[in-house]
N, C-alpha and C positions, 0 to 999 in steps of 0.2 A: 504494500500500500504506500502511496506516498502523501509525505504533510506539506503544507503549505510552507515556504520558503519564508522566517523570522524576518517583521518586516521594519526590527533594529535592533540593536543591545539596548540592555537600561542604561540611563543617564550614571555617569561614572559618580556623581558627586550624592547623586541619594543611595548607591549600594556603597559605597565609604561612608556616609552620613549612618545607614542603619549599621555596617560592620562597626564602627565606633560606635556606634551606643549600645551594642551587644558585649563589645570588648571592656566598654568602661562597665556595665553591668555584671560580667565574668571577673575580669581584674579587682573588682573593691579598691579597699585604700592601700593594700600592701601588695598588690602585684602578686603575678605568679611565684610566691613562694615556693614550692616543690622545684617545678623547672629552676629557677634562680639558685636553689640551694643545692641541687644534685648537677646540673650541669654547665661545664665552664664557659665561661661569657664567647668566647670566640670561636668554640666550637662548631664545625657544619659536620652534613648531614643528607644524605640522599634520600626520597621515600616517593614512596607513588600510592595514588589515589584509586584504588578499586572498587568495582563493585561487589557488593555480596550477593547481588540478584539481579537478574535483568529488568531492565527498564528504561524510559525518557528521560533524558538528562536537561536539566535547565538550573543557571544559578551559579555557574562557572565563575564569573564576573566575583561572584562573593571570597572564590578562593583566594584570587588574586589579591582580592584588596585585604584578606586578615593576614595574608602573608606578607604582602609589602608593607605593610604597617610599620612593621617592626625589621624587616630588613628590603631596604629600596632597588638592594642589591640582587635578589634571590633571581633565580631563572626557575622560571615555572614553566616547562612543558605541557603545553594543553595536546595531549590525544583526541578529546570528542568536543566536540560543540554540542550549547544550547539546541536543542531537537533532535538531537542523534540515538538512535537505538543502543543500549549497550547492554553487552553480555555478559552473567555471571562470571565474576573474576577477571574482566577485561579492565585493563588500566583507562583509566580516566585523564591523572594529570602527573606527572614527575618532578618533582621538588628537589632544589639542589639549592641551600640555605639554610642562613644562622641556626642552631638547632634549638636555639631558646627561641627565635620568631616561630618556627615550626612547633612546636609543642605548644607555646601559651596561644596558637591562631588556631590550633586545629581543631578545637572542639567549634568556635564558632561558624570557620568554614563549614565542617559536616553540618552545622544545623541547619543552617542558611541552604547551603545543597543536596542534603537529604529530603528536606522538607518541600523546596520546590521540584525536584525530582518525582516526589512522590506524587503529589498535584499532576503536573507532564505527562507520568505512566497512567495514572488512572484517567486523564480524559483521552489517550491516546487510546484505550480501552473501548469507551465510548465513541470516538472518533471509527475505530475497526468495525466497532457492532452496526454502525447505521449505513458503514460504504455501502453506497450506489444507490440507496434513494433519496437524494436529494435534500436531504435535511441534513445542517450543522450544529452542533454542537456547541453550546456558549455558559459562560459560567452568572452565576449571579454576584450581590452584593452582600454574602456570605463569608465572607472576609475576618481572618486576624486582624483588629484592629494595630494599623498600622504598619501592615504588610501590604495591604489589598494592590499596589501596583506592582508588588514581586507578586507577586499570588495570580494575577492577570494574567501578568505575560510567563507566567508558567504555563498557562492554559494553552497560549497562543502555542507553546514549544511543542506544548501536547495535540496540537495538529487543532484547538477547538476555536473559538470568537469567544469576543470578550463580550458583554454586557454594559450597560452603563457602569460609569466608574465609579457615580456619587448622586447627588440628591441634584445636581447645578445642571447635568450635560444634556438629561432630556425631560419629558415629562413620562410618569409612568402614573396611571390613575388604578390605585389600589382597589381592593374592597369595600378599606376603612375609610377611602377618600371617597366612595360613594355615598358610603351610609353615611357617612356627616354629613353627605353635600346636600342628601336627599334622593338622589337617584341616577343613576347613570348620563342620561339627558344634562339632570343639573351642574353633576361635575364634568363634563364636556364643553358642555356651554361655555362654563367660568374657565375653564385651562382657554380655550380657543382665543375668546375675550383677553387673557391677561396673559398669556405666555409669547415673549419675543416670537418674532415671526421668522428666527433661526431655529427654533425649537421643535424637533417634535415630539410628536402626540402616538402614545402608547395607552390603552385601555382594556383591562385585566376584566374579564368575565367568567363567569361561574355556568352560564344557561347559555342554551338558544336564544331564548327571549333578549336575553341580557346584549347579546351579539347582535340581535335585529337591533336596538335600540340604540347601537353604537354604531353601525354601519351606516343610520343616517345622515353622521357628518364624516365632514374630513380629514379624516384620523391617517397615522401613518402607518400602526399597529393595532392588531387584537391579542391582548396576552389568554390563552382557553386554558384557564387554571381548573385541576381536575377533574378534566370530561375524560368519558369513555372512548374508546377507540371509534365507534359507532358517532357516537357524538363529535370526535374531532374530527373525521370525514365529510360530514355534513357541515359542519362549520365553515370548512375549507372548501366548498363546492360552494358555500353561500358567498365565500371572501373572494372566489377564482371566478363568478360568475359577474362583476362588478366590474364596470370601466376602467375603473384606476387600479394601480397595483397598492394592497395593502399586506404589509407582510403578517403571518399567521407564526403565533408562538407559544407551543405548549409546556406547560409545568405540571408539577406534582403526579406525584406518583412512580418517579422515575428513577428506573436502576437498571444496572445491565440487563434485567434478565425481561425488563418489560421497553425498552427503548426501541429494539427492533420494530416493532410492533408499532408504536408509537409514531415512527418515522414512516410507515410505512400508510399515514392516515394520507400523508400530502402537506404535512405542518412543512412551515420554512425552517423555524428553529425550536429547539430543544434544549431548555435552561435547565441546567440541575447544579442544585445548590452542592450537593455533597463535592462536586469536584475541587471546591475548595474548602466545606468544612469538615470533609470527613474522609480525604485521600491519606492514606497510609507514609510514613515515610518511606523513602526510601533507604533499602540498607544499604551504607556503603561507609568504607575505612581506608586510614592511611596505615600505608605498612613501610616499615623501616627497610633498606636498602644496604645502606654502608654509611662509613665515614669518610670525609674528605681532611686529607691530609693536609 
């Protein structure tokens, strides 16, 4: 299968920004004492970065920056890129550097690259289960706070789309924003009326009914939150039979084993929250090598 081509790295200055506040959060006030105390200041060190299980790789970027933290010097060998498939026990990356930068950075690297790896594999998962009918995969606003834009483009690594990123980029009309508004109609109206005319308009329904009453305007999305397979079929005949193009996107209830199925209603996209709050890390470790004389 093939994934979509990453369409950049993260900005260098927010994954140094999150590895330093990870770093200063590990460090405390006294620094890596064990490393400091058991091994000598100018010692190096060779090791390489494996996998313990196969999987998507994304989050590279993190290694680099906990290791040059602490030495500017170090040469780091990258074997895989961000989206690359990688096989049990396949090297990842080869470190040759200070052995106290290497010991006091490595636990934050692995967390930083496990964690988004593991994100990567399991929508890459989901990405394999839905090939060839036409529906993508995208994550939601289910996010660590404070990760959510490594958590993203983890997604992307893992072959899926992203979702809006925050409350600012679109309009998404909830349930809860009905029932306060009044009704479907009414929070339509009011988003139409008051949102920039950059913005679009996304509207989350539950019914049929609910979809009639939202297809009478100009909307740019229908979110079809927990219909039946039977139900998002007709949905998407109501939305494909319509002059304009309105893209169709279904939630809940979604895991590997029912997404097939789901995709195969005719939906354009398929949110599932767990690809970012419930993807597994990934296992992977740095293994010692030699000493550099």
């Amino acid at each position: 299968m093939s994934f979509r081509q990453l369409d950049a790295p993260l900005p260098s200055f927010t994954v140094y920004r999150a590895v330093h506040d990870a770093l200063k959060e590990d460090l405390g006030r006294a620094g890596d004492v064990t490393t400091n105390a058991v091994i000598p200041k100018n010692h190096k060190a060779i090791v390489s970065i494996k996998a313990r299980q196969p999987g998507r790789l994304a989050g590279i970027q993190f290694v680099e920056a906990a290791i040059l933290t602490f030495d500017p010097d170090a040469d780091i060998e990258i074997k895989c890129n961000d989206g690359d498939l990688i096989e049990a026990d396949g090297t990842i990356a080869r470190i040759s550097a200070n052995a106290r930068a290497i010991l006091t950075g490595e636990r934050t690297a692995l967390n930083f690259l496990g964690h988004l790896s593991g994100i990567a594999s399991l929508t890459s998962r989901y990405v394999e289960a839905v090939q060839g009918s036409g529906a993508d995969i995208c994550c939601t606003r289910k996010t660590i706070p404070g990760l959510r834009e490594f958590e993203k483009y983890a997604v992307r690594a893992g072959g899926g789309r992203n979702h809006r990123f925050g409350l600012d980029d679109a309009v998404l009309i909830k349930d809860n924003h009905i029932a306060m508004a009044g009704s479907v109609s009414i929070a339509i109206e009011h988003a139409l009326e008051n949102a920039g005319h950059m913005l679009k308009v996304e509207v989350e329904v539950d019914t049929i009914e609910q979809l009639e009453e939202a297809l009478r305007y100009p909307i740019d999305a229908v979110l079809l939150d927990n219909m039946s397979n039977d139900q998002l079929k007709r949905a998407v005949s109501m939305v494909t039979a319509l002059p304009e193009k309105i893209i169709t996107e279904a939630s809940g209830g979604v895991n590997l084993n029912t997404v097939k199925s789901i995709a195969d209603t005719g939906v354009d996209l398929i949110s599932v929250g767990a690809l970012t709050h419930s993807a597994p890390t990934l296992d992977l470790g740095i293994d010692f090598e030699s000493h550099i004389s």
